[in-house]
C-alpha positions in Angstrom: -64.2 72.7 -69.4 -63.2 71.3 -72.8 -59.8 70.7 -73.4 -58.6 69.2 -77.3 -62.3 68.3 -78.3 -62.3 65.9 -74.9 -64.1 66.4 -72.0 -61.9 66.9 -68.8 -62.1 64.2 -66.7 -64.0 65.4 -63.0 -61.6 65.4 -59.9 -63.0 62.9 -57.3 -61.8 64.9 -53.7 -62.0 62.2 -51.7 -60.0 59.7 -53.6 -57.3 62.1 -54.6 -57.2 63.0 -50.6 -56.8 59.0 -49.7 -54.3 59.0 -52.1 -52.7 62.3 -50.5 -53.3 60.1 -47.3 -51.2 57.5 -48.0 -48.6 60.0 -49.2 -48.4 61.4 -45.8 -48.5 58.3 -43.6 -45.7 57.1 -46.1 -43.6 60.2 -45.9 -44.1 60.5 -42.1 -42.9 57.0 -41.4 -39.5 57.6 -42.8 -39.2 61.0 -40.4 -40.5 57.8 -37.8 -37.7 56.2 -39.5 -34.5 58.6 -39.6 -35.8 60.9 -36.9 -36.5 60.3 -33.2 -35.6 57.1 -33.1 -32.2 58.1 -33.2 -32.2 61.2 -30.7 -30.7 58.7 -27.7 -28.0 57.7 -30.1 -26.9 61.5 -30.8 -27.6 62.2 -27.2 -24.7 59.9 -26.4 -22.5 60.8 -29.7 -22.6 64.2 -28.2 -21.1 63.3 -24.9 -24.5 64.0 -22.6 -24.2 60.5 -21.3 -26.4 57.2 -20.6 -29.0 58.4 -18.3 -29.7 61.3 -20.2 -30.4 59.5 -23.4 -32.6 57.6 -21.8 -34.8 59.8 -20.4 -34.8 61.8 -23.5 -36.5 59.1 -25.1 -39.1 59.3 -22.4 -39.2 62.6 -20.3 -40.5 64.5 -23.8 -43.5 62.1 -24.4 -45.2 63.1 -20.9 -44.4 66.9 -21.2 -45.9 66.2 -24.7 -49.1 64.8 -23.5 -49.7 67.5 -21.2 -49.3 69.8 -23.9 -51.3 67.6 -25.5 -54.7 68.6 -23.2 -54.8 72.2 -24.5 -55.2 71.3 -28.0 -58.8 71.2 -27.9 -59.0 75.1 -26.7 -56.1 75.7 -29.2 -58.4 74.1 -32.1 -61.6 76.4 -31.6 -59.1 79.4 -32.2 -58.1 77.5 -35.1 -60.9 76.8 -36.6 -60.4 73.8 -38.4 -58.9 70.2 -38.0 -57.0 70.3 -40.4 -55.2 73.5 -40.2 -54.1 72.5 -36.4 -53.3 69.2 -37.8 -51.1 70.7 -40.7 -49.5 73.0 -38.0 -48.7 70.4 -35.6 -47.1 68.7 -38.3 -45.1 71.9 -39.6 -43.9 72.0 -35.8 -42.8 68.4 -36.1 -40.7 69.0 -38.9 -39.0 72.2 -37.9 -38.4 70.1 -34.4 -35.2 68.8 -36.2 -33.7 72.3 -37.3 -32.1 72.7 -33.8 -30.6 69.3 -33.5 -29.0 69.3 -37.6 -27.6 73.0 -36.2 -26.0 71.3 -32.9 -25.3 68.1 -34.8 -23.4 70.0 -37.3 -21.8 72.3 -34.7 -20.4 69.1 -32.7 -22.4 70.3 -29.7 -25.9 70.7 -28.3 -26.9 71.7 -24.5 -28.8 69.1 -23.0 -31.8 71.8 -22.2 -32.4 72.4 -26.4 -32.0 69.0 -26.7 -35.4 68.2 -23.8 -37.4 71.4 -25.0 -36.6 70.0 -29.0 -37.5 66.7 -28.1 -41.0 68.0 -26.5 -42.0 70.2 -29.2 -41.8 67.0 -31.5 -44.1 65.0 -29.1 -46.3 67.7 -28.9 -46.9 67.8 -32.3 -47.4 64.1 -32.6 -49.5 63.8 -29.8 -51.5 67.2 -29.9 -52.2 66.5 -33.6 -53.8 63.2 -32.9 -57.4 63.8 -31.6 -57.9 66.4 -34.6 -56.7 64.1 -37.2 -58.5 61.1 -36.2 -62.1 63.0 -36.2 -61.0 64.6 -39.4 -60.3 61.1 -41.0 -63.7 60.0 -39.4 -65.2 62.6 -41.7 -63.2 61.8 -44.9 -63.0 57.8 -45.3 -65.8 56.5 -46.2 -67.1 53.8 -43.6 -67.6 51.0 -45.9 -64.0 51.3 -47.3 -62.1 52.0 -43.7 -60.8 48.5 -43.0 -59.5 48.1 -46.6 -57.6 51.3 -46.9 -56.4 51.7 -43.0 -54.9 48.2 -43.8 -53.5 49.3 -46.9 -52.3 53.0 -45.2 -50.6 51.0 -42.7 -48.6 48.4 -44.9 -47.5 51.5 -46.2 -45.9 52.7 -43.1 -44.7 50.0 -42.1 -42.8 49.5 -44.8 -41.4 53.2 -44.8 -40.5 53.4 -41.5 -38.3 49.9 -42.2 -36.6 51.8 -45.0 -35.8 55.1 -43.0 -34.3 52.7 -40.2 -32.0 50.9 -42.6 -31.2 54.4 -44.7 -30.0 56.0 -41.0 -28.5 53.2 -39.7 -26.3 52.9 -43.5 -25.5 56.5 -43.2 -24.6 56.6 -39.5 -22.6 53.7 -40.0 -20.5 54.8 -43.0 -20.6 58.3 -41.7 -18.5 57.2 -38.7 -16.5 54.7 -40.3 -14.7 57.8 -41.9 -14.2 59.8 -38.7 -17.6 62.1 -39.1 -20.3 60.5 -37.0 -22.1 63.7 -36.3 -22.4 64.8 -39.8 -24.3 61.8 -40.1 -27.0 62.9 -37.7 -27.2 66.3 -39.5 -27.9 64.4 -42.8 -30.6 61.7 -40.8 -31.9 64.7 -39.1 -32.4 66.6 -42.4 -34.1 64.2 -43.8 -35.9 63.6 -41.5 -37.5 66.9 -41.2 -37.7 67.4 -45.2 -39.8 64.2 -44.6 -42.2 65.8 -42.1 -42.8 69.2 -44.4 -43.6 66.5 -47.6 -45.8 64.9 -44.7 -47.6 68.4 -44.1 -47.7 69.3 -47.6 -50.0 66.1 -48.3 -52.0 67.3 -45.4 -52.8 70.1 -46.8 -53.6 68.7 -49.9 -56.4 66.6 -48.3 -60.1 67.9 -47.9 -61.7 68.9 -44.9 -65.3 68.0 -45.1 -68.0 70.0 -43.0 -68.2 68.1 -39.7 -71.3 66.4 -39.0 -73.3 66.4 -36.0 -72.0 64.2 -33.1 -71.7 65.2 -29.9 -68.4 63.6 -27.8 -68.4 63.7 -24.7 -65.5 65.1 -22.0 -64.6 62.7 -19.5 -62.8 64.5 -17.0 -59.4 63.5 -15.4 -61.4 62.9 -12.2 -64.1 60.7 -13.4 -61.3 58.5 -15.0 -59.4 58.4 -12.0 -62.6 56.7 -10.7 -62.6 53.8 -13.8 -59.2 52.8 -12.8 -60.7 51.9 -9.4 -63.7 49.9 -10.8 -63.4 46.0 -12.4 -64.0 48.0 -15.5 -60.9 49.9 -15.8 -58.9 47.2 -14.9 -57.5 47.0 -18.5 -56.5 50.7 -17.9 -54.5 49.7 -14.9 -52.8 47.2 -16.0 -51.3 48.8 -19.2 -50.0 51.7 -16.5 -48.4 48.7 -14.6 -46.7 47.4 -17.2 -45.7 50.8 -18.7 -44.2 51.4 -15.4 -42.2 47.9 -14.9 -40.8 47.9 -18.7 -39.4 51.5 -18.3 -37.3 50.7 -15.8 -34.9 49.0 -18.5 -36.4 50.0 -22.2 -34.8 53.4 -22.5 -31.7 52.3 -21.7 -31.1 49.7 -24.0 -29.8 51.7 -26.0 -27.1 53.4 -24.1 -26.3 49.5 -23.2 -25.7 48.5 -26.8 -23.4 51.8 -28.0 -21.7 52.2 -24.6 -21.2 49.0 -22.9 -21.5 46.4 -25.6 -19.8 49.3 -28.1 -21.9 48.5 -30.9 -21.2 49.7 -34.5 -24.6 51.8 -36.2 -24.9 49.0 -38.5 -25.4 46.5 -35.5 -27.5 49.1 -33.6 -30.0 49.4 -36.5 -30.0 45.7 -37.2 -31.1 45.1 -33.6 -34.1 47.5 -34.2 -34.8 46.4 -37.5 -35.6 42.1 -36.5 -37.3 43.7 -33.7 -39.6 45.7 -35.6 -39.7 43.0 -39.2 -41.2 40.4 -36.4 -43.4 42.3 -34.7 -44.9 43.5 -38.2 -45.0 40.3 -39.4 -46.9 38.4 -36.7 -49.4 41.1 -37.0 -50.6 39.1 -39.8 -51.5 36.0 -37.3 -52.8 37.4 -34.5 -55.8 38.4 -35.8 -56.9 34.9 -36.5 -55.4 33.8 -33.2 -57.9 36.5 -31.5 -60.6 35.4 -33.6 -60.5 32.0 -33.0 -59.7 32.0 -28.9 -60.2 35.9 -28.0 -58.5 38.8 -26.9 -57.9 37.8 -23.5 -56.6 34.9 -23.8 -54.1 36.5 -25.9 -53.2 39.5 -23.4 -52.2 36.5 -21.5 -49.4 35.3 -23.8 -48.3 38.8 -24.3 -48.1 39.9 -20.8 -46.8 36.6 -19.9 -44.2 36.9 -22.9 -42.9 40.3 -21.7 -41.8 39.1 -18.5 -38.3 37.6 -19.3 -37.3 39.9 -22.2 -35.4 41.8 -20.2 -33.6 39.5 -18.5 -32.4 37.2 -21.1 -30.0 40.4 -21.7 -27.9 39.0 -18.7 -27.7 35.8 -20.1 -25.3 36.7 -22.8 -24.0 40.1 -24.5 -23.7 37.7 -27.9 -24.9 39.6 -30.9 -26.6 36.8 -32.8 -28.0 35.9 -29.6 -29.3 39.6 -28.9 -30.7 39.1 -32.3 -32.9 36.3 -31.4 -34.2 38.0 -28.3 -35.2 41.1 -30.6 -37.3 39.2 -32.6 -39.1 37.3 -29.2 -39.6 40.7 -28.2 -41.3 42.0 -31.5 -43.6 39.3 -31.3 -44.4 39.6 -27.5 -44.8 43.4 -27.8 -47.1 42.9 -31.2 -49.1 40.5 -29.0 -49.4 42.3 -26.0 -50.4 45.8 -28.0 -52.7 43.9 -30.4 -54.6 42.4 -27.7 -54.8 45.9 -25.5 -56.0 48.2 -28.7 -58.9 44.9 -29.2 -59.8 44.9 -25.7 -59.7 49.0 -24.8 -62.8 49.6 -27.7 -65.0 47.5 -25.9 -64.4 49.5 -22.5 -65.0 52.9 -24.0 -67.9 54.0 -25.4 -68.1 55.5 -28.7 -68.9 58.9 -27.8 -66.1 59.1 -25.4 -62.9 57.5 -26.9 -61.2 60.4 -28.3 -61.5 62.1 -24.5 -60.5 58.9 -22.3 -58.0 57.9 -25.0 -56.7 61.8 -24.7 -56.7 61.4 -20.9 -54.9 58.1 -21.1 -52.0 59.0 -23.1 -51.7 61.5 -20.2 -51.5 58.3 -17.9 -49.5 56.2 -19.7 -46.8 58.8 -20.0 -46.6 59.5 -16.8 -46.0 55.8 -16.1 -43.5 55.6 -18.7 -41.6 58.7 -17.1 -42.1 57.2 -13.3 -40.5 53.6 -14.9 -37.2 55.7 -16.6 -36.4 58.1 -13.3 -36.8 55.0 -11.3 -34.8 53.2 -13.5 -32.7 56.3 -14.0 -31.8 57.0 -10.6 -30.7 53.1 -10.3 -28.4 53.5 -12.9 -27.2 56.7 -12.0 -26.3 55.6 -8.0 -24.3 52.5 -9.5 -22.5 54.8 -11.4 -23.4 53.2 -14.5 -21.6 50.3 -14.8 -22.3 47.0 -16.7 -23.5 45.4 -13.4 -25.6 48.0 -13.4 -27.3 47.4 -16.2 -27.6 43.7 -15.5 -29.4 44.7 -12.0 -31.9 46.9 -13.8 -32.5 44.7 -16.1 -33.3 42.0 -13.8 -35.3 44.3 -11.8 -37.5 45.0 -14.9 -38.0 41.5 -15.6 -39.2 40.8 -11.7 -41.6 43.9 -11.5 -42.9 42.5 -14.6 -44.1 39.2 -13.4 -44.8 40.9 -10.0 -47.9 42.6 -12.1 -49.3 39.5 -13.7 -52.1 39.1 -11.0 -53.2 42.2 -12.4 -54.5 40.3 -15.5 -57.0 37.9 -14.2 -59.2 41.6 -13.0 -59.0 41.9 -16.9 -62.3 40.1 -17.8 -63.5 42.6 -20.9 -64.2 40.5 -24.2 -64.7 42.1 -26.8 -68.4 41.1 -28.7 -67.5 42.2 -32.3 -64.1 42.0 -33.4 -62.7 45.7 -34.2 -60.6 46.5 -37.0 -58.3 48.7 -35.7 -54.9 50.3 -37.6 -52.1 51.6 -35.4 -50.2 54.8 -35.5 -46.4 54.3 -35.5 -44.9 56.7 -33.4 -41.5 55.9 -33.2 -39.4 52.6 -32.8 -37.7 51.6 -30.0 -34.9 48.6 -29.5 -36.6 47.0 -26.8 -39.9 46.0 -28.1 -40.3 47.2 -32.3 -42.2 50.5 -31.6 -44.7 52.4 -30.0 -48.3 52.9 -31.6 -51.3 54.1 -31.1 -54.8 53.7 -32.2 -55.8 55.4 -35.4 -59.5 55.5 -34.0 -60.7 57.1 -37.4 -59.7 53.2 -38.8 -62.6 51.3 -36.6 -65.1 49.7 -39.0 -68.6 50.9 -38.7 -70.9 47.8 -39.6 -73.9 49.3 -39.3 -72.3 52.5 -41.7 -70.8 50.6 -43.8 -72.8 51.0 -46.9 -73.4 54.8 -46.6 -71.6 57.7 -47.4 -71.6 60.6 -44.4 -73.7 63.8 -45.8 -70.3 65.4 -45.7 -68.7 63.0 -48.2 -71.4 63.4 -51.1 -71.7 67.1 -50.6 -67.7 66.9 -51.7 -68.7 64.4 -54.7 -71.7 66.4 -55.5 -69.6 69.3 -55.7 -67.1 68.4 -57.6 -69.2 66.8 -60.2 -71.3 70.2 -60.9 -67.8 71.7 -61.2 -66.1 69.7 -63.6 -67.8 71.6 -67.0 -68.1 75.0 -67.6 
């Protein structure tokens, strides 16, 4: 097509959907941002109490995952990735309309609050498996590393911003008598944020899959791996999912109730959490590189283990501060070293399924560490002293695991690129991710475009003049 004696320039449909990519991961981050991360907070701003904004920040996420396991039947009715993907995103997003309604109402039963909070997770987790093979399909190998890196930069960055922009509006909000009309603006945002998210889906290309055959590992057979030396890894992540719970969902009920934090100090706490875990990131890689992935599971596991207590220690602000950014550092190195490690005990052909299974797992673990930890709080009536037991508690069951670690004897051979997914941000540890499997780097791909991807080129190159 000619357009003022010029020839119209072709439309390259993958690099407009990368761009449309990075859109959405930027978009989605502030929803990370503004949304969930601030649903204990409004659980306690509208009188449903401590325990029960804790386990709303962790009840959801296992009802999720088990949602989470029909998805594959659910996506052969579907018939494509990327409409479940775009329609797990659109559920997401319209997640928020019943808390903006009770936010702005000044009341919300704790029942709409749960099944809310679920349909959100589901989304997030449902959505994963579909997106990461439909990303597998789109990026081309050789460029994966580079632009996963660059994706993620991106989020990270967002998902700073939608903390701050809450936190500021929560904060001023309730400065002038109002606090719940500042959730109903966070949580508006938040979900205008998702539908931009989904409308950048939507704008990405699906290309035909290609043949590869995954294969189902059932819950059974992965039962069995946690019993061998192999799925040691596996085990200890539970363990350690199970002994940080005990105290992580309640640190925020600690800091607004007991400590009476303002919004402003609330989000600062998760803020230097989250900037250090981000930033040493950036180091670990070369750390891993240089004396491996085990050795580095070490420091992190080893560095989780007083986290919790040093919260006894003092109820000092600036000193809270400096324990937020040991944690972001000791959670970035305990995650950085799991997602190098858990590639090299999964075979290709199988990580979408164990991974699948595993969340499963690992929410469940999460859940078993907030009842327990629940139920402790609850019988002491929920005192500070309370708080101080449980947190000392956490602290022991985490070193109580640490023998775990020397059944851990994976290394990995080739060190894996590997981007994480930000799911949300928490205030005891920066956030919690999980691997974008679609980001590994492919060496022996890396030159090659997938038949999929120059079918798309070719395509759009014979279309470009009629």
């Amino acid at each position: 097509m000619k357009r003022g004696g010029q020839a119209e320039q072709p439309v390259d449909p993958i690099r407009s959907s990368l761009r449309s990519s990075v859109i959405d991961a930027s978009a989605f981050s502030v929803m990370v941002g503004l949304g969930e991360t601030y649903l204990p907070a409004f659980v306690l701003a509208v009188g449903l109490g401590e325990v029960v904004a804790g386990l709303m920040a962790t009840v959801p996420m296992l009802t999720g995952s088990i949602l989470q396991m029909i998805s594959p039947i659910v996506l052969k009715h579907t018939g494509s990735r990327r409409r479940w993907v775009i329609l797990c995103a659109s559920t997401q997003a319209l997640a928020f309309v019943p808390l903006c309604v009770g936010a702005w109402q000044g009341w919300i039963p704790g029942w709409c609050v749960l099944i809310t909070a679920t349909l959100y997770w589901a989304g997030a987790l449902a959505a994963a498996p579909a997106w990461n093979t439909w990303m597998s399909h789109l990026v081309p190998p050789r460029i994966r590393t580079h632009f996963f890196s660059r994706r993620t930069r991106f989020a990270q960055f967002f998902v700073m911003l939608g903390l701050i922009v809450g936190g500021v509006i929560l904060h001023n909000t309730k400065s002038v008598g109002v606090p719940l009309l500042g959730f109903t603006i966070v949580f508006a945002v938040a979900c205008l944020s998702r539908l931009i998210s989904s409308y950048y889906l939507y704008k990405q290309v699906e290309p035909a899959s290609e043949d590869f055959i995954e294969r189902r590992v059932r819950l059974g057979e992965m039962i069995n791996r946690f019993r061998s030396r192999r799925g040691a890894l596996l085990v200890y992540m539970a363990s350690v999912q199970i002994a940080t719970q005990l105290a992580a969902p309640y640190f925020t009920p600690f800091m607004l109730e007991k400590l009476h934090f303002t919004y402003g100090m609330y989000v600062g706490m998760l803020a230097v959490s989250y900037f250090a875990r981000s930033l040493s990131l950036i180091f670990l890689g070369r750390f891993a590189r240089r004396y491996g992935a085990i050795k580095l599971l070490w420091f992190g596991g080893i560095g989780l283990i007083p986290l919790a207590v040093m919260w006894v220690v003092s109820d000092s602000p600036v000193y809270l501060m400096s324990t937020q950014v040991l944690a972001g550092v000791c959670w970035a190195t305990y995650e950085f070293a799991t997602f190098l490690l858990l590639f090299e005990t999964i075979p290709n052909d199988e990580r979408t399924s164990v991974l699948t299974t595993f969340n499963l797992v690992n929410s469940t673990a999460i859940v078993t560490g907030s009842l327990l930890g629940g139920a402790l709080l609850r019988s002491l009536d929920a005192s500070y002293s309370a708080y101080m037991w449980l947190f000392a508690i956490s602290s022991i069951a985490r070193a109580a695991i640490i023998p775990l670690l020397r059944r851990v004897c994976v290394e990995p051979g080739v060190m894996l690129d590997v981007a994480p997914q930000i799911l949300t941000v928490r205030p005891s540890g920066g956030s919690i991710d999980r691997p974008i499997l679609s980001s590994l780097d492919d060496p022996q791909s890396r030159d090659r475009l997938t038949q999929s991807q120059l079918s798309l080129l070719s395509s759009s190159k014979d279309g470009s003049e009629e």
